[in-house]
C-alpha positions as CSV (number, residue, x, y, z in Angstrom):
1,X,33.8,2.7,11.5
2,X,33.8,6.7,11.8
3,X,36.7,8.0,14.1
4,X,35.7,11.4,15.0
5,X,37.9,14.5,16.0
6,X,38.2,18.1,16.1
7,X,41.3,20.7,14.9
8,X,41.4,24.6,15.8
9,X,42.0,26.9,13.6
10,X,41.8,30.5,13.9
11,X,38.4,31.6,15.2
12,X,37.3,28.2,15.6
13,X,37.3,24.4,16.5
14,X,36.4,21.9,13.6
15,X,34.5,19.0,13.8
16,X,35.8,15.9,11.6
17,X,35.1,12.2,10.8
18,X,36.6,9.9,8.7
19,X,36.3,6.3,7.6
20,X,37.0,3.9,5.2
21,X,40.6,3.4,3.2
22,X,42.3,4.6,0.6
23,X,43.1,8.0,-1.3
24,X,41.7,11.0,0.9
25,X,38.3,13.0,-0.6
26,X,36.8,15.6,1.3
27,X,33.3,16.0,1.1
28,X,32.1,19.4,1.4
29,X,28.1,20.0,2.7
30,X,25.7,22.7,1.6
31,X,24.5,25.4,3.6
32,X,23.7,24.8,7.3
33,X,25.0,21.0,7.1
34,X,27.3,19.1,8.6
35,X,29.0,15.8,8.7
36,X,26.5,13.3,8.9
37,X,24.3,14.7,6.2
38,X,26.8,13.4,4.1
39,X,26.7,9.8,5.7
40,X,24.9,7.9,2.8
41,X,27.4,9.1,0.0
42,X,30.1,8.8,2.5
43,X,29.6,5.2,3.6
44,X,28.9,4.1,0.1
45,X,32.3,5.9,-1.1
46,X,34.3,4.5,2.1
47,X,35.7,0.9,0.2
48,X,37.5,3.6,-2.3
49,X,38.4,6.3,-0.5
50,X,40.1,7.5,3.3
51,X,36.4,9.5,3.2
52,X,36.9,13.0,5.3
53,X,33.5,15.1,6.6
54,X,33.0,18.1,8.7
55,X,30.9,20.5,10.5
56,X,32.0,23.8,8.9
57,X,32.5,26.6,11.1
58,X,29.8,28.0,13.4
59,X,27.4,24.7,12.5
60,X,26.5,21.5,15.1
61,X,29.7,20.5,17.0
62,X,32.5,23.0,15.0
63,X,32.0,26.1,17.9
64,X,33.2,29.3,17.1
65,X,35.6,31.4,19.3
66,X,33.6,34.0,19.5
67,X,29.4,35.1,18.1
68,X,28.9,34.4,14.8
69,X,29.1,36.6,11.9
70,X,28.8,36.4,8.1
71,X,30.1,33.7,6.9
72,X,33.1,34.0,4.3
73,X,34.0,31.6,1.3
74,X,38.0,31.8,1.7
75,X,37.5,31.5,5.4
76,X,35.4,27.8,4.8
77,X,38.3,27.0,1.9
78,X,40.9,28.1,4.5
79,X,39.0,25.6,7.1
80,X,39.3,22.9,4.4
81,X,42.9,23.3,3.8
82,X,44.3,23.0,7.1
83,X,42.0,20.0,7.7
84,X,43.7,18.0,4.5
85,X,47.3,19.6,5.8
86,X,46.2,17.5,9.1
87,X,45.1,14.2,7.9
88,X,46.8,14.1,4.7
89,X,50.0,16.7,5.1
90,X,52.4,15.5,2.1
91,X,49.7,14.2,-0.3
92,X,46.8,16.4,-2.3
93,X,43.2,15.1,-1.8
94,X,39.9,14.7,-4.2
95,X,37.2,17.1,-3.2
96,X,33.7,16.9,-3.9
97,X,31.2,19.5,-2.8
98,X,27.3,20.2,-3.5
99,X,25.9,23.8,-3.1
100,X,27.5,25.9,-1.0
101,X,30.2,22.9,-0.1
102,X,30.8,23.5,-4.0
103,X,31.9,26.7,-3.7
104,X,34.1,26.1,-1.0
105,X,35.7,23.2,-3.3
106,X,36.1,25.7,-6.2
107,X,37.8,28.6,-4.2
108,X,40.0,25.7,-2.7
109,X,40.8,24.6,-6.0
110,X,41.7,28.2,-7.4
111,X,43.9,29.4,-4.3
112,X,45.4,26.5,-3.1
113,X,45.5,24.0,-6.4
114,X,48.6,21.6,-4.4
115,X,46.2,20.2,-2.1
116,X,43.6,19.2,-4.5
117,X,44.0,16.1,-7.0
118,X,40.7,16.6,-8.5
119,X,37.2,18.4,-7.4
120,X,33.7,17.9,-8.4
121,X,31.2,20.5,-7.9
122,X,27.4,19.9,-7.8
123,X,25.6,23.1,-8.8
124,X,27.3,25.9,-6.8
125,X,24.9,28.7,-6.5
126,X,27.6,31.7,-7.7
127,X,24.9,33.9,-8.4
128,X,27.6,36.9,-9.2
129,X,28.3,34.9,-12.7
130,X,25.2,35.1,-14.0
131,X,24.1,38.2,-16.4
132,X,20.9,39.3,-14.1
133,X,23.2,38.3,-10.8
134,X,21.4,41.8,-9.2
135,X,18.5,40.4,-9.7
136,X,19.4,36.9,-8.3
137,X,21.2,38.7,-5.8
138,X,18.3,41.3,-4.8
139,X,16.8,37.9,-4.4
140,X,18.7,36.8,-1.4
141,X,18.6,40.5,0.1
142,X,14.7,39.3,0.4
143,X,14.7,36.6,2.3
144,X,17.4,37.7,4.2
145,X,14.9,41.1,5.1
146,X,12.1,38.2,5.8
147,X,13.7,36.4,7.9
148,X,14.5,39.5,9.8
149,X,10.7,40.3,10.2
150,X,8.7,37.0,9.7
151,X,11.2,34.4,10.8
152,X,12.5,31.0,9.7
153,X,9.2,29.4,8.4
154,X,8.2,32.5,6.1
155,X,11.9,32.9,4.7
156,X,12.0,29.1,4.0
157,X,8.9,29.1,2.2
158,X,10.5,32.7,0.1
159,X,13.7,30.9,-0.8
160,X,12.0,27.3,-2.1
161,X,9.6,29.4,-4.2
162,X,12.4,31.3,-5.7
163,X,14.4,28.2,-6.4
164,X,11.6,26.5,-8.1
165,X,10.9,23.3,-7.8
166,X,14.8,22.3,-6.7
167,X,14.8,20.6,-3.7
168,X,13.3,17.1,-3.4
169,X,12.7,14.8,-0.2
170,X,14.8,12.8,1.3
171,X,13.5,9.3,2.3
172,X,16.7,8.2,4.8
173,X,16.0,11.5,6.4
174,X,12.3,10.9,7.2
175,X,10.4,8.5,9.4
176,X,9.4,7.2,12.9
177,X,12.3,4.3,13.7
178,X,15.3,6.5,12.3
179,X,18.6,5.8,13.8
180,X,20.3,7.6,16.9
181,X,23.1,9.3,14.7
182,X,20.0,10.4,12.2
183,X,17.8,11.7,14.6
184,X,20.5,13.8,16.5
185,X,21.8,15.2,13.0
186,X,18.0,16.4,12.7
187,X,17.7,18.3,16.2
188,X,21.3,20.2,14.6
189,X,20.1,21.2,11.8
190,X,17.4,22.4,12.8
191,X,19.5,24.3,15.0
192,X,21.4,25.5,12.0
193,X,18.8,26.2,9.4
194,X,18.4,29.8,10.8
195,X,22.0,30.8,11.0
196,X,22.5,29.7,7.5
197,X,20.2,32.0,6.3
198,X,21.3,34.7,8.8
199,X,24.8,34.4,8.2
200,X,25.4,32.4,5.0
201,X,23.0,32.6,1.8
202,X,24.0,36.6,1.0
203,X,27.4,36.3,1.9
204,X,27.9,33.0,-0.2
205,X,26.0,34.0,-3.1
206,X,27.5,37.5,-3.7
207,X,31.4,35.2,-4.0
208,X,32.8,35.2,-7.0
209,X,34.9,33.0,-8.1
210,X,37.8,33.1,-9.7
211,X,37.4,32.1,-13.7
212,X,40.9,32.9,-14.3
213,X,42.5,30.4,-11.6
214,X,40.2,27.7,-12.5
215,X,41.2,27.5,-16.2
216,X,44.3,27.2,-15.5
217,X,43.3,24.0,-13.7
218,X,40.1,23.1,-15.3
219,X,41.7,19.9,-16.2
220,X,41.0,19.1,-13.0
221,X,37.5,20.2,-12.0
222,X,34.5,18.7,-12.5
223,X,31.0,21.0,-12.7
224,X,27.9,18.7,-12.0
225,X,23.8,19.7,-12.5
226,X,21.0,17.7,-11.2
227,X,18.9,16.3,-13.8
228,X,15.9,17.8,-11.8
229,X,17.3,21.0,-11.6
230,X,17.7,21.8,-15.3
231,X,15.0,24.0,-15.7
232,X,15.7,26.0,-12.1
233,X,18.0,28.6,-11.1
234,X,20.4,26.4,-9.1
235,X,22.1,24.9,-12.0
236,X,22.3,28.1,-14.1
237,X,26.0,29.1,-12.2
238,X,27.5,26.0,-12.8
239,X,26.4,25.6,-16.7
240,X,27.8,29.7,-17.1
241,X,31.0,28.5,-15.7
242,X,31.2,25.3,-17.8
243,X,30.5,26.8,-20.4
244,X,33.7,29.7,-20.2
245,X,35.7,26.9,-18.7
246,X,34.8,24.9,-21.9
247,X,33.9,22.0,-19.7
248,X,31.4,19.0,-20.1
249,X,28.4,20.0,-17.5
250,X,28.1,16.6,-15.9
251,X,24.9,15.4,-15.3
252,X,24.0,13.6,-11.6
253,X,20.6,12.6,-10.4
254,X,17.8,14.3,-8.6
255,X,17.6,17.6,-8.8
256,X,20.0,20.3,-6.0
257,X,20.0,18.0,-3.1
258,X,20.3,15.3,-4.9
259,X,23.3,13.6,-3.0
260,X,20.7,13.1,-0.2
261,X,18.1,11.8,-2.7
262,X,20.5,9.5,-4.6
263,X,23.2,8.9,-2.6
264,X,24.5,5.3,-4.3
265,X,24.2,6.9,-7.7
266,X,25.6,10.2,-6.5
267,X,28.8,8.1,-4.9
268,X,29.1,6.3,-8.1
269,X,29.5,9.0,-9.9
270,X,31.7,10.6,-7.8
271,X,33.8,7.9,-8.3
272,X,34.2,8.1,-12.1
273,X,34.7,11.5,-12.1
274,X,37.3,11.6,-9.7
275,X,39.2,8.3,-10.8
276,X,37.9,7.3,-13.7
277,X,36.2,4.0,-12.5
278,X,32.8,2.7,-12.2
279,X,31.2,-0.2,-9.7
């Protein structure tokens, strides 16, 4: 069962679900998702863990206070805190995110290390730690300028050609008898694919994290790659940072998305990372 709520914070009112039992984990959604898209590695993580999703600010049913604007990393961290200060107040949580929800996983780790057990995070595109990050950067300026002109469909088709061949289809996403909760998670983010690229991809990519408060709680963090993505920019930040962490990259499958391509393996990973077990 999925008991759904909402919490304001400053500038905004959160969206929230949460089912199963045990320890809390947060999962944390790429750009321009939302709860649900997180429903297969969710449900399959829910006999483990008290499973916590959101709409982050701005996206499907989390509104904003007032018009949107760019999007900020420690604002989305600062979201995630006070939702695990309200379902979980006097215990730190596991947090997993994948993409941009991996960013928002590492800046909570680094400024507010107390609420987080242990985190996992699945190929965040940090583009500022790479050596040629103006390029990757310049990039992102692109399709932002595109999108400006040409609209949605010709940035899209900009960004998946920049990203190689990253992104892979997801078969519980597609097809004529999908359910209710499916179908209306479509319609949003469709509804929030343009205000990700509006408001989120520069603003997100130009973050940069902070090496410094991660080492000192690198024991705790987790850095993940698709196996698909190897030879593709997305997992390039996340093996830079393992790499001056002196981290393991852990490998998951499918290739940037691939918690919606492989959700069971993705959960069961998850899993081992964050508690050491296996099923």
């Amino acid at each position: 069962m999925i008991t759904q709520s909402t919490l304001r914070v400053p500038g905004a009112t959160l969206h929230h679900e949460l089912r199963g039992t045990g320890p809390l984990l947060l999962l944390l959604p790429g750009a321009g998702g939302d709860a649900a898209v997180l429903d297969p590695v969710a449900d399959a993580l829910a006999d483990t863990f008290t499973v916590l999703t959101h709409d982050p600010r701005g996206y499907s049913r989390s509104t904003l206070d007032g018009p949107h604007t760019e999007q900020r990393v420690p604002v989305h961290a600062d979201d995630a805190r006070r939702l695990l200060d309200a379902v979980s107040p006097a215990e730190p949580a596991y947090v997993a995110g994948a993409s941009s929800g991996a960013i928002v996983a590492l800046d909570l780790l680094a400024r507010h290390p107390g609420r987080v057990r242990r985190a996992v995070a699945h190929e965040p595109p940090s583009w500022s730690v790479l050596p040629d990050a103006a390029e990757q950067l310049a990039f992102f300026d692109e399709v932002h300028e595109l999108f400006a002109r040409e609209g949605l469909e010709a940035a899209g088709e900009r960004f998946l050609r920049g990203i190689g061949g990253a992104m892979e289809p997801a078969t519980w996403m597609r097809g004529p008898d999908l359910p209710p909760r499916t179908r209306d998670m479509l319609v949003r983010l469709a509804a929030n694919a343009p205000l990700a690229v509006e408001h989120e991809y520069r603003s997100f990519a130009a973050y940069v994290p902070d090496l410094d408060a991660l080492a000192a709680v690198r024991h705790r963090l987790t850095l993940a790659i698709g196996a698909r993505t190897r030879p593709h920019l997305p997992h390039r930040p996340a093996a830079l940072m393992a790499d001056r962490l002196d981290l393991d990259l852990s490998l998951f499958p499918g290739a940037h998305n691939g918690w919606s391509t492989h959700p069971a393996e993705t959960a069961n990973l998850l899993r081992t990372h964050l508690l050491g077990e296996t099923r």
